[in-house]
C-alpha positions in Angstrom: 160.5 126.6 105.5 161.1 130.1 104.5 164.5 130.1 105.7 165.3 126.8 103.6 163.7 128.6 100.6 166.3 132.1 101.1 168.9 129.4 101.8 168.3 127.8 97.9 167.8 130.7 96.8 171.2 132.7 98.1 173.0 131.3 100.0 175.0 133.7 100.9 172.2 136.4 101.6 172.3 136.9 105.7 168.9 135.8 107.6 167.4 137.8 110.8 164.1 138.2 112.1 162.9 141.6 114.1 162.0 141.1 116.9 160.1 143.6 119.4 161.9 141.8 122.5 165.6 141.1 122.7 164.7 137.2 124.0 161.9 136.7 121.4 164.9 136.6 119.4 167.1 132.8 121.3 163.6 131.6 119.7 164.8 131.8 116.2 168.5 131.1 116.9 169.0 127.9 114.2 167.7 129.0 111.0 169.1 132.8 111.3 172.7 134.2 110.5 172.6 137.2 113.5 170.0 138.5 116.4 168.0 141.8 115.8 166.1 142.8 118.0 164.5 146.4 119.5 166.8 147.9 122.1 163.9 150.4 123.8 164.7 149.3 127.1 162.1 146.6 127.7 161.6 142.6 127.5 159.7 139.9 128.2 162.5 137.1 128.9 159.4 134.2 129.6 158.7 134.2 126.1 161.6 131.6 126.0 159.6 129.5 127.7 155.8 130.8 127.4 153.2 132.6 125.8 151.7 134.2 128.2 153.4 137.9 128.8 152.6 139.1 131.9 155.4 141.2 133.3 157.7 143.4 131.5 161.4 143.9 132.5 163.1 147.4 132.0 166.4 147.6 131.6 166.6 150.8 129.6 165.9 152.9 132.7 166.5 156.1 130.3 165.2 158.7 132.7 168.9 158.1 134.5 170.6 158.3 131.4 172.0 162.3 132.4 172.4 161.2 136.3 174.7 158.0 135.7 175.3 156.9 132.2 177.5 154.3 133.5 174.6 152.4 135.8 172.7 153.0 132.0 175.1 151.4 130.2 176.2 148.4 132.7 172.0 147.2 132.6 172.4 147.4 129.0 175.2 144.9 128.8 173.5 142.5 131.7 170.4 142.2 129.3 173.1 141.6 126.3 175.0 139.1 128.4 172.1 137.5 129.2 170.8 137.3 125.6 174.6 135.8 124.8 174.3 133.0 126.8 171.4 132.0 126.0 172.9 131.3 122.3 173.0 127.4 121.4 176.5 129.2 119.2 177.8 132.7 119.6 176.1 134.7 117.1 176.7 138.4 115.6 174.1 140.7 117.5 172.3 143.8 115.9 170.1 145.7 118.6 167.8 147.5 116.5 165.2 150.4 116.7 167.3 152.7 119.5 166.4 155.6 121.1 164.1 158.2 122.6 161.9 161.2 121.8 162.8 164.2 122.0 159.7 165.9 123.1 158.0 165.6 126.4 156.8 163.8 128.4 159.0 160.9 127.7 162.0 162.6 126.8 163.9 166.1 126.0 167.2 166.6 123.3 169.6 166.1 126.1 168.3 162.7 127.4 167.7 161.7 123.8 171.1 162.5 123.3 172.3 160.0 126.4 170.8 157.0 125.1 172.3 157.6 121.7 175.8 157.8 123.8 175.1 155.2 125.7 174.4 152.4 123.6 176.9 153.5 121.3 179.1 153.3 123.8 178.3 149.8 125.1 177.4 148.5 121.1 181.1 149.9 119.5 183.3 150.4 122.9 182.4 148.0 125.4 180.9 144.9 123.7 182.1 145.6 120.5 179.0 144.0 118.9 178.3 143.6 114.9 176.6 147.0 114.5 173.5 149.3 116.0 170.6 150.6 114.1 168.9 153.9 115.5 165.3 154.7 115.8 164.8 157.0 113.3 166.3 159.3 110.9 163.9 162.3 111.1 160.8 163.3 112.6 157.6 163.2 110.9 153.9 164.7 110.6 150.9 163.0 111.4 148.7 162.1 109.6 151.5 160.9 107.0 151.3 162.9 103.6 151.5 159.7 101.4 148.4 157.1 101.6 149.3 154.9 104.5 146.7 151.9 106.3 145.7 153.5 109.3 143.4 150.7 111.5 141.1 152.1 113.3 142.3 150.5 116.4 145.6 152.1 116.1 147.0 154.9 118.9 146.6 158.1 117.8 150.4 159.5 117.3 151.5 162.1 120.0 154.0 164.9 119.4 156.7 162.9 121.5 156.3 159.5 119.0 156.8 162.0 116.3 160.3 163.1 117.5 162.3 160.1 117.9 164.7 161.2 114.9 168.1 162.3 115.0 166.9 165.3 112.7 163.9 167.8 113.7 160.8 168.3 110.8 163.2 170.4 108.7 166.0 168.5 108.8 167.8 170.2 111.1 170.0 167.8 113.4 169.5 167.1 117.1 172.5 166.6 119.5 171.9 162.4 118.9 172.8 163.4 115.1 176.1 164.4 116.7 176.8 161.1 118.6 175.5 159.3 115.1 178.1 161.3 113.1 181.0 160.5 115.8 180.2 156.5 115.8 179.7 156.2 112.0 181.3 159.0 110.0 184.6 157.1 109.9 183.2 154.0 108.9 184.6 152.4 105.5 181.4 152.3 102.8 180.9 148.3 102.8 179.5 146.8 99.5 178.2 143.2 99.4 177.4 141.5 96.2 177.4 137.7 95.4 176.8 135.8 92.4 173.6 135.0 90.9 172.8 131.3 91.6 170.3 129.5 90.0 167.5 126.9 91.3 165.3 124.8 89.7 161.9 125.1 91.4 
């Protein structure tokens, strides 16, 4: 329904839902213009079919990112492929929400650095896929300074979730702002506009 409404609304104004799983996304295939999903390396491909999510399939496998960036990067295109034909119509893919601390335990510069060149790599080179959006532009503090809803239920944030940027506290860039600036610093600046159109409710 809300996708009918957009459509009336503007039609010309692209649809995508984000999705934490790259197959949660064959589930919304007919009333969206493009998949977008988070490319952190994990799925649960029996959402297709059920609820229940019991097993999770990796096929980031980052910690071999430095050791064989290749092996990296062919998983990642075998979990795209397998995404693709799924598709009832091919379909302009987004992986969203990229990438890797840069603190320890989970990660270090260097590795974060190899998934940024990896999946730009396989996004822009290999698959030459409609476009990539990193996870995130610069660290942050905890708690944040403006007022934010915190649950109570919710994980406390550890110095590793609060270095995933491409830029440290101060603003100062990692080596993944590097691989950034080489994938998209050449880039034409794209502007979309459209005509109003008008709908009687």
């Amino acid at each position: 329904y809300m996708s009918d409404t957009i459509r009336r609304l503007d039609p010309n104004h692209l649809q995508t839902v984000g999705f934490c799983w790259p197959s949660s996304s064959i589930l919304v295939q007919d009333f969206t213009d493009f998949l977008f999903f988070q490319f952190l390396g994990a799925d649960h491909p029996e959402v297709v079919k059920e609820s229940n999510l019991e097993v999770e399939e990796y096929y980031g496998h980052w910690d071999q990112v430095l050791e064989d960036k290749e092996a990296v990067i062919d998983r990642l295109q075998t979990k795209i492929e397998s995404i693709q034909k799924q598709l009832k119509k091919p379909m302009p893919i987004v992986p969203s929400e990229y990438g890797l601390p840069s603190a320890p335990p989970d990660g270090s510069p260097e590795i974060q650095q190899g998934v940024y060149e990896a999946v730009n790599e396989l996004v822009f080179i290999r698959m030459e896929l409609a476009g990539v959006l990193n996870w995130v532009l610069t660290d942050f503090t905890w708690p944040p300074k403006a007022y934010t809803y915190i649950p109570d239920d919710a994980p406390q944030n550890t110095s590793a979730e609060q270095s995933f940027g491409v830029f440290d506290i101060d603003y100062n860039p990692k080596p993944s702002a590097e691989v950034t600036a080489r994938y998209y610093a050449n880039n034409p600046e794209i502007t979309l506009s459209t005509q109003p159109n008008q709908l009687q409710l």
